[in-house]
N, C-alpha and C positions, 0 to 999 in steps of 0.2 A: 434691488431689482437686478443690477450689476449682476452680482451676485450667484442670482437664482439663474439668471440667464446661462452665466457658464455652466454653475452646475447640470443642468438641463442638457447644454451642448456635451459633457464628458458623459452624464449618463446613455445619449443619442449615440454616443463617437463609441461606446463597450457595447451596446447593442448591436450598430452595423461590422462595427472591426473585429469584439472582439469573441468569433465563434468560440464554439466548445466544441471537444466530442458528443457529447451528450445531446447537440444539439440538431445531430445527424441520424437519420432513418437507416441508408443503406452503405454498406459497405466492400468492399473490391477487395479480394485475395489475391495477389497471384498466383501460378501454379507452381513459383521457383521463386524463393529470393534469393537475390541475386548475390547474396554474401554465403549462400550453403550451395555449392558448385554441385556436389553430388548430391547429394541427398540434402530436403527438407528437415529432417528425421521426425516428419509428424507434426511440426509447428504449426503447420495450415493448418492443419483438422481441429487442432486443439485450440487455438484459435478461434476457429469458427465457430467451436464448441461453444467455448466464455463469451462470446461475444452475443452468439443468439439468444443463451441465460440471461442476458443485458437487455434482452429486446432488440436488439441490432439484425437491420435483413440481409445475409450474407449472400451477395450476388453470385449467379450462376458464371462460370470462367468463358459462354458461348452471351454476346450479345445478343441474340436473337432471341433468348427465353429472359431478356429483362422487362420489369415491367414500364411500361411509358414515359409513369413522370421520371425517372431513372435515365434513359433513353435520351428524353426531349431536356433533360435539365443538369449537366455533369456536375452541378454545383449543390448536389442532393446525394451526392456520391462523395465517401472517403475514402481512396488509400492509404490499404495497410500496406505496409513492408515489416520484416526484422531482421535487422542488421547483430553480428557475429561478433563480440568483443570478449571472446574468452580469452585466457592464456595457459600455460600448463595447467595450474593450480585448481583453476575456478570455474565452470562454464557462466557466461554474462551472455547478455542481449540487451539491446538497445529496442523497443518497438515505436513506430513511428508512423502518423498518421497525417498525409496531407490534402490541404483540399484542391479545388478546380484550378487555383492559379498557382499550386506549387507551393503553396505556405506550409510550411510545417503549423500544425495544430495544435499536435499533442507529441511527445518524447520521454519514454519513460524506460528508466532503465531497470535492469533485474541481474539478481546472481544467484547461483547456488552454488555447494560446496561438492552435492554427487558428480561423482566421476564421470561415469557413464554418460554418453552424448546424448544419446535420445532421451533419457528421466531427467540429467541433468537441462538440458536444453528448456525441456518443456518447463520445469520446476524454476529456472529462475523467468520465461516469460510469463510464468504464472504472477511471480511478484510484480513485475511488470505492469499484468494486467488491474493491479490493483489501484492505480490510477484513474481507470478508465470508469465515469460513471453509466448508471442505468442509459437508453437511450430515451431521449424525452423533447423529439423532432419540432425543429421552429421552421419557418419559409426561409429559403437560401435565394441569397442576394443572383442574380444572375452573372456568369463568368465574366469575366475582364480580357480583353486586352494584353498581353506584355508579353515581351521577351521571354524566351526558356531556356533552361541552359542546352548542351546538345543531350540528345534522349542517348542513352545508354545502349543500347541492343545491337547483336547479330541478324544480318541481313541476307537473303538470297534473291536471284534472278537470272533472266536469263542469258547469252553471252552477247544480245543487242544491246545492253544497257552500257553505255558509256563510263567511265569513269572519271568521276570530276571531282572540284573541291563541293563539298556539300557543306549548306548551311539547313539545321535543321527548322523545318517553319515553327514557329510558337503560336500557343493556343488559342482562337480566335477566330475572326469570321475571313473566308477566302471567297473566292469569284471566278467562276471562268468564260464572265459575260453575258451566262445565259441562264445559272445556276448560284445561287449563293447557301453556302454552308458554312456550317461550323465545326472546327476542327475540335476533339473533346478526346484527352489522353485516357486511356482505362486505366493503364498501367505499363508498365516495360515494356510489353510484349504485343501490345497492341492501342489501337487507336479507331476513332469512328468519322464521319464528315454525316453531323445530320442536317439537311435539310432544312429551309429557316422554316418555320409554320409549320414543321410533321413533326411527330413523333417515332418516325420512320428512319432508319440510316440510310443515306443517300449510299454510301460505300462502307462496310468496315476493310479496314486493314488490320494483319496480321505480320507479325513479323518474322525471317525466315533466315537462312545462313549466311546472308549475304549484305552488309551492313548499308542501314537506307534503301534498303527496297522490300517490297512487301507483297504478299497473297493480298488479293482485293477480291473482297465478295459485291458484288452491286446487286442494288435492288430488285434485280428480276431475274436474281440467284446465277444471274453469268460471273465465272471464275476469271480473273484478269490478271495481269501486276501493275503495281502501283510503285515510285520511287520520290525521292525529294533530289530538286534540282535548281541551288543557288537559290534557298527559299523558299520556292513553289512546292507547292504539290502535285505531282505529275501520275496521270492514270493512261495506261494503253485502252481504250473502248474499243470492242470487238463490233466490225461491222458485218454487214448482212452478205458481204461477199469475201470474209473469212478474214480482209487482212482489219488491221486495226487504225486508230483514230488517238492524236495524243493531245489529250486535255487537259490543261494547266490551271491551276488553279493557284490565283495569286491575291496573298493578302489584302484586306480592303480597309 
């Protein structure tokens, strides 16, 4: 009985821990990896290509035409990335897929012999992609909690924005007393605070040349900035008589 019992717990403990790709509906491109400075040379496309062949929904790069459970649930969401490991010789790529709390999932590596960047490129993420099975979607556990490392990205704003030590907030639920959200990473480049009970983004942010601070869209399509400040999350809210309102939004 002993026995039966653990086994029971280990088959429980691979169901909740241990995801798959395979076990995920949609998935996040961004428009740059961040390992190919200038150019992508097509790896997106092509990517998204194999991927949709898989049955995988390759999400659109604007929040706003995502669909709901997408939206209301980042933990129904992969990112991709592909990371650059060639050297003279060879073109290689690493491609990598994590979920809501930053776990790598999936890492599969590729190489090929052609020269050429853009065939070679694609041709060893193709091997790559041979890892990756059909998509064949289960219910995702809801986001956690934890510490992140600091987000990677360029930032802009304007010249009222102080400059401080910044500590970047991790992904989770914030407060600004009146308001509780949750903070939900898309990818490098941007970030959402939806709403507890909507499917709606309370704010997206975007990110811009100026590091920790961000274009913020709010809900009733007013354009603002937005920055992180020792943790928080800090939005300027435009009021009715032009100047603004600064709302902080701190972990709960």
């Amino acid at each position: 009985m002993k026995k039966l019992s653990i086994l029971m717990l280990a088959i429980c403990s691979t169901a909740i821990f241990g995801q798959k790709v395979s076990d995920y509906k949609y998935v996040s491109i961004p428009e740059k990896f961040d390992d190919f400075k200038k150019s992508n040379y097509g790896l997106e496309i092509f990517l998204a290509k194999v991927l949709k062949a898989k049955n995988y929904v390759i999400l659109p790069i604007s929040i706003d035409e995502w669909p709901s459970d997408a939206i209301g649930n980042s933990c129904n969401i992969l990112i991709s990335n592909v990371l650059n490991n060639s050297n003279m010789f060879t073109n290689k790529v690493v491609l990598q897929f994590t979920d809501c709390n930053n776990k790598v999932i999936l890492e599969s590596k590729g190489s090929s012999n052609i020269k050429e960047f853009e065939e070679g490129l694609a041709d060893a993420l193709k091997v790559a992609l041979i890892k990756v099975s059909t998509s064949n979607p289960v219910a995702m556990l809801p986001a956690k909690n934890q510490s992140s490392n600091s987000i990677n990205i360029n930032n802009t704003t304007q010249s009222s924005v102080q400059e401080t030590a910044v500590v970047a907030p991790a992904a989770g639920n914030y407060s600004n007393g009146k308001v509780d959200v949750q903070k939900i990473q898309i990818d490098a480049n941007q970030f959402i605070l939806a709403k507890s009970g909507s499917s709606v983004p309370f704010a997206i942010f975007k990110t811009t040349s100026k590091k920790d601070v961000f274009i913020v869209k709010l809900a009733d399509n007013n354009m603002t900035i937005g920055y992180f400040e020792n943790g928080t999350i800090v939005i300027d809210i435009p009021q009715a008589d032009g100047r603004y309102s600064k709302e902080t939004f701190v972990a709960k």
